[in-house]
N, C-alpha and C positions, 0 to 999 in steps of 0.2 A: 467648268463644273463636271462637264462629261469625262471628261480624261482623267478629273481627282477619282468622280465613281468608278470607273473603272480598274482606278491602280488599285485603290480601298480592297474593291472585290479580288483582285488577283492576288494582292498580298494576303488576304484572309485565306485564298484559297490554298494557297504555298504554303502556310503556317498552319492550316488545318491536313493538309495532306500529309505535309511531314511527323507531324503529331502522329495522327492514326498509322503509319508506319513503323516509327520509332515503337508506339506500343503495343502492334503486334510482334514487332521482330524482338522486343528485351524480355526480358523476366517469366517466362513463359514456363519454364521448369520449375520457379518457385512453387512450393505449396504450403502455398498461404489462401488460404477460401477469401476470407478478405482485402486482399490486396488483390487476386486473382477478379475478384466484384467489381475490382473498384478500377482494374484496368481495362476491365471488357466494359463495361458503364460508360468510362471515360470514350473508347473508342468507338463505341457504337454512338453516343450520342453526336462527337465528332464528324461522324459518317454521314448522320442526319442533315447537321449543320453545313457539312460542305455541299450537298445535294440542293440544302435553298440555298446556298449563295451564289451557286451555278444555275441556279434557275432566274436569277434577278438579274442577270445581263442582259434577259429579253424582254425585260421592260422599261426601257428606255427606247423608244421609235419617234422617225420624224419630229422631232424635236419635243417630244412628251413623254412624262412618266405614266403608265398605266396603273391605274388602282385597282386593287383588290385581282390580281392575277392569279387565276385559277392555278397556274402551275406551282407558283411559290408560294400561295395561302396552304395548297395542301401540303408540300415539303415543308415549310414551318409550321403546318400542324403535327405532323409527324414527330419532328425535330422536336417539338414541346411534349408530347406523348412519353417519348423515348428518354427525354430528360426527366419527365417528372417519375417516370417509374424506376431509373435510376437512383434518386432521390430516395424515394421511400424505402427504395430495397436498402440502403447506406442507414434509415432509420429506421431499419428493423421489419417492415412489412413488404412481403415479400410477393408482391401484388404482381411482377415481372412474371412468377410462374407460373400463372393463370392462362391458359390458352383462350378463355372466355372474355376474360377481362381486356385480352389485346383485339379479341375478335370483334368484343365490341366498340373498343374506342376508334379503332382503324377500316371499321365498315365504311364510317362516312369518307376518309379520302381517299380511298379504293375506287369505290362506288363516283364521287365526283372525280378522278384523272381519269376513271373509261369514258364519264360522259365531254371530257376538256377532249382528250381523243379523238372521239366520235365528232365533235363539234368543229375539231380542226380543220378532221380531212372531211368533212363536208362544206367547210366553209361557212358556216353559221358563228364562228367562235367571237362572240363583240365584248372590244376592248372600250373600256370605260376610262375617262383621262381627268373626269371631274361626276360629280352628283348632277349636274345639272343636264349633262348628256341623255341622261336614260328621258327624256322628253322627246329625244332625236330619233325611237326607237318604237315600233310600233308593229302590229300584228304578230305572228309566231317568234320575230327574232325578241319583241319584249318580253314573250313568255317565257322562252331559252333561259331568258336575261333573270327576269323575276328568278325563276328555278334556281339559277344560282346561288343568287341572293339569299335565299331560304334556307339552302343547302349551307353556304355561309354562317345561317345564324346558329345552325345547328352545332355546328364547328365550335361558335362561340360558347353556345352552352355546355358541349363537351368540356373546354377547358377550365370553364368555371367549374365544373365537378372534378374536373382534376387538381386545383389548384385546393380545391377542399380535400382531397384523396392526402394532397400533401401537407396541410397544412394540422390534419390527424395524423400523420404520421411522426410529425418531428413532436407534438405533445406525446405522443407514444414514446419516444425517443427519449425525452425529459423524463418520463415516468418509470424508465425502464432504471435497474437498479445498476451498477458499476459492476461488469465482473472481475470474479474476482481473481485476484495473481495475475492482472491486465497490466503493463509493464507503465509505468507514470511517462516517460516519455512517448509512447503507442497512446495515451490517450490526450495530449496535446496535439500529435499528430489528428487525431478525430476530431477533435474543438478545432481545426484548421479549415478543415473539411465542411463544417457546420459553418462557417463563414462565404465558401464559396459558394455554397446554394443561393442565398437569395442574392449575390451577386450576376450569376449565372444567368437566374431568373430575371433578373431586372432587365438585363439585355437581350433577354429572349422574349421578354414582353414589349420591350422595343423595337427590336425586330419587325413583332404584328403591328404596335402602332404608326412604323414607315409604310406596310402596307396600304394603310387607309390615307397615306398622303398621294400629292401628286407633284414632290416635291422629290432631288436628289439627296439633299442637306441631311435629312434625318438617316438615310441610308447611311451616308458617307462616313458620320460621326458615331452611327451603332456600328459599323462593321470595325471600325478601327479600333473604338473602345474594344470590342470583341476582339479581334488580334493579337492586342497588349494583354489582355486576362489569357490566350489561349498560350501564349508565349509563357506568362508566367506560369501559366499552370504544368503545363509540360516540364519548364524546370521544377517546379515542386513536386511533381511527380518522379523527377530522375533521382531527386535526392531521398523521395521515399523509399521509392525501388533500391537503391541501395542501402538504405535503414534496413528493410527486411530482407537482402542479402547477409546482412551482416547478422542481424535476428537469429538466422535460421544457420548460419555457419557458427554461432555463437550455441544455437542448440545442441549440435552436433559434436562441439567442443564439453558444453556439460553433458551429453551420454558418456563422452571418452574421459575427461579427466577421474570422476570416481574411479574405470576400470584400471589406468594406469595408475592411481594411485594407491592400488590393494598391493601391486603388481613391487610399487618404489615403498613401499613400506617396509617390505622384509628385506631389504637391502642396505646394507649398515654401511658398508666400504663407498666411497666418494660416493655420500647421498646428502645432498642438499639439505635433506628435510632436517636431517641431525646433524647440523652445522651451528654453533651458539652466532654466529651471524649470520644468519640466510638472509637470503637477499630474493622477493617477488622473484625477478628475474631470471637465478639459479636454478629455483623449483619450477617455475614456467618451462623452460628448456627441456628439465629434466622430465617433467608431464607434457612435452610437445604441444605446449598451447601459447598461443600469445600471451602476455603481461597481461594486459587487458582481459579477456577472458576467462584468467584465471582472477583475478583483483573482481568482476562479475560478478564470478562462482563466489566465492568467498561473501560477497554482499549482498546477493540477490538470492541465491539458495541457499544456504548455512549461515544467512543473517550476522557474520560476525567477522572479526577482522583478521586481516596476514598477522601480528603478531600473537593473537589468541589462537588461530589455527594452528602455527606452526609449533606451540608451547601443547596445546592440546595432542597435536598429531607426535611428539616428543616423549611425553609424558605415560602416551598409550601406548607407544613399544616397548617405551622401558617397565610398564607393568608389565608386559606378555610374558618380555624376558625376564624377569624377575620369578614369575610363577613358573613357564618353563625348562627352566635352567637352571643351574647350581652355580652360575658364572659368580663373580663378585660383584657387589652392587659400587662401589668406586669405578671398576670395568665398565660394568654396563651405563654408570654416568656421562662418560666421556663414548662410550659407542653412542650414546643416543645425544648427542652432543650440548650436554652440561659443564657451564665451567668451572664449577667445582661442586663437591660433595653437598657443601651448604645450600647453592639455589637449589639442586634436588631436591633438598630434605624440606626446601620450604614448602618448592612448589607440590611436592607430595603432601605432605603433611595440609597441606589447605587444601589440595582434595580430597584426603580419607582419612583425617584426622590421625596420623600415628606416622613412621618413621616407616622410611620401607622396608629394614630389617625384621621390624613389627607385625608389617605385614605379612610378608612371607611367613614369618613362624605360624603368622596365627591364619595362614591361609593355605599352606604347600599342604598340611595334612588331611584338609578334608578335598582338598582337590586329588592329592593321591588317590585315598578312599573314592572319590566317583568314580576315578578312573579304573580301580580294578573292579568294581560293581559293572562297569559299561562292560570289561572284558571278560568278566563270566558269564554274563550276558549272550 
């Protein structure tokens, strides 16, 4: 059983170090506020958690588990601190940036590691291996002893105010409204998220109650479960970090396709756009975007599709040209790439009611008229 705890612990500890590695060294240029929360959260809490598992090697002596060990009650108090205000801050209450709020919750295991400390190097420090021991115990080393204990319950009651801190949080979290233009895939990701908390939770509440054994078994079984969550989570996190890679190169792609597409509109000679069979693909190239982000743009900002875009973006050059210019409108069908006079006339005539030679008459004359009004001007 000594050698199972021990691999337990080393393995957690390899799988938690690497973790907190991996997510400082990735995604670190993103800016994303939210993902940016949610990878410093992640690794801080991590940090926490690797801190009590390296403290639980020291209790195991002489063939006894020690209860309620000062050094790894306060790191798994911490580690619970540090998780729950990561939590809240993910449901909205931003309790993390309170220098009061941390000042008060981390007095108490501040305050008890200088007195485990002070206890050590003077040699006062009693290990406790069952409840029945503190009878063995008597004048100042019982009061040391009491003190603890006290100090202990304090602890407990901290967390019960935390687990309340969290437990308004995520009804805050419920109550708060969907924003909006929030991408539907972005908030599957967050309903993903809202599932890992009280997983989190449960084995960090497991955690404290191996404390109170004097037993290996419960160790053995929360660190490993813990392993297997921290393993998946680090994959589920690699695949986010790339979701909002892609997010955010995806934004960057919708700032640029509008520009180049003011830029491919007045260009008539091998242009996609006026092609009667364009092809995503074609115009993707010729706007240097992926298929994909241009297929996006199309559904996600202008709500509508590649063959209504590209009938619309068709339809609006050959009005320009039409008002513009004295070209021929059979000409200008086939520049803006109509396959015959007829689908023109439809697709015109269902959007402005009239024939485009119609329009022109009944429109080139008061456009002149602005026009010499603007240049006397």
């Amino acid at each position: 059983m000594q050698a199972l705890f021990y691999t337990c612990n080393a393995a957690l500890l390899a799988v938690l170090a690497i973790a907190i590695w991996g997510m400082f060294r990735q995604a670190r240029h993103l800016r994303d506020d939210s993902f940016q929360l949610r990878r410093k959260s992640f690794a801080a809490v991590f940090i926490t958690l690797l801190l009590y598992v390296a403290s639980t090697f020291t209790i195991y002596s002489h063939g006894r588990v020690e209860v309620l060990s000062t050094l790894a009650v306060c790191l798994h108090y911490t580690a619970m601190v540090t998780f729950i205000m990561a939590s809240c801050a993910f449901f909205g209450r931003n309790y993390y940036r309170s220098v009061l709020t941390w000042a008060f919750f981390m007095q108490y295991p501040v305050v008890m590691l200088v007195l485990h400390i002070i206890m050590r190097a003077t040699g006062r420090y009693v290990k406790l291996y069952s409840a029945s021991e503190l009878l063995r115990y008597e004048g100042n080393d019982l009061g040391l002893f009491w003190g603890r204990v006290i100090w202990l319950a304090m602890l407990t009651f901290c967390l019960l105010f935390l687990l309340c801190m969290l437990v308004g949080a995520y009804v805050h979290y419920r109550k708060r409204p969907t924003p909006a233009g929030l991408p539907a895939s972005r908030l599957n990701w967050q309903k993903k998220d809202v599932r890992y908390v009280p997983s989190y939770l449960v084995l960090i509440v497991g955690m404290m109650g191996s404390l109170y054994t004097s037993s290996l078994w419960p160790y053995v079984v929360v660190h490993l479960l813990t392993t297997v969550m921290v393993v998946r989570t680090f994959m589920v996190y690699n695949r986010y970090m790339h979701y909002i890679e892609h997010l955010a190169s995806r934004r960057e792609a919708f700032l640029h396709i509008p520009v180049r597409l003011m830029e491919l509109a007045e260009q008539e000679r091998n242009n996609p756009l006026y092609k009667s069979n364009a092809t995503l693909d074609e115009i993707a190239a010729a706007l240097d975007v992926s298929r994909k982000d241009l297929s996006d743009y199309l559904y996600e900002e202008l709500n509508t599709t590649f063959p209504s875009w590209t009938s619309e973006q068709k339809l609006s050059h050959f009005t320009k040209q039409l008002l513009r210019t004295d070209r021929k409108i059979s000409e200008l069908a086939m520049a803006c790439g109509y396959a015959s006079i007829t689908a023109l006339n439809r697709a015109f005539k269902a959007r402005y009611g009239m024939s485009p030679s119609d329009y022109r008459d009944k429109t080139t004359p008061r456009t002149e008229q602005l026009n010499v009004l603007s240049t006397r001007r």
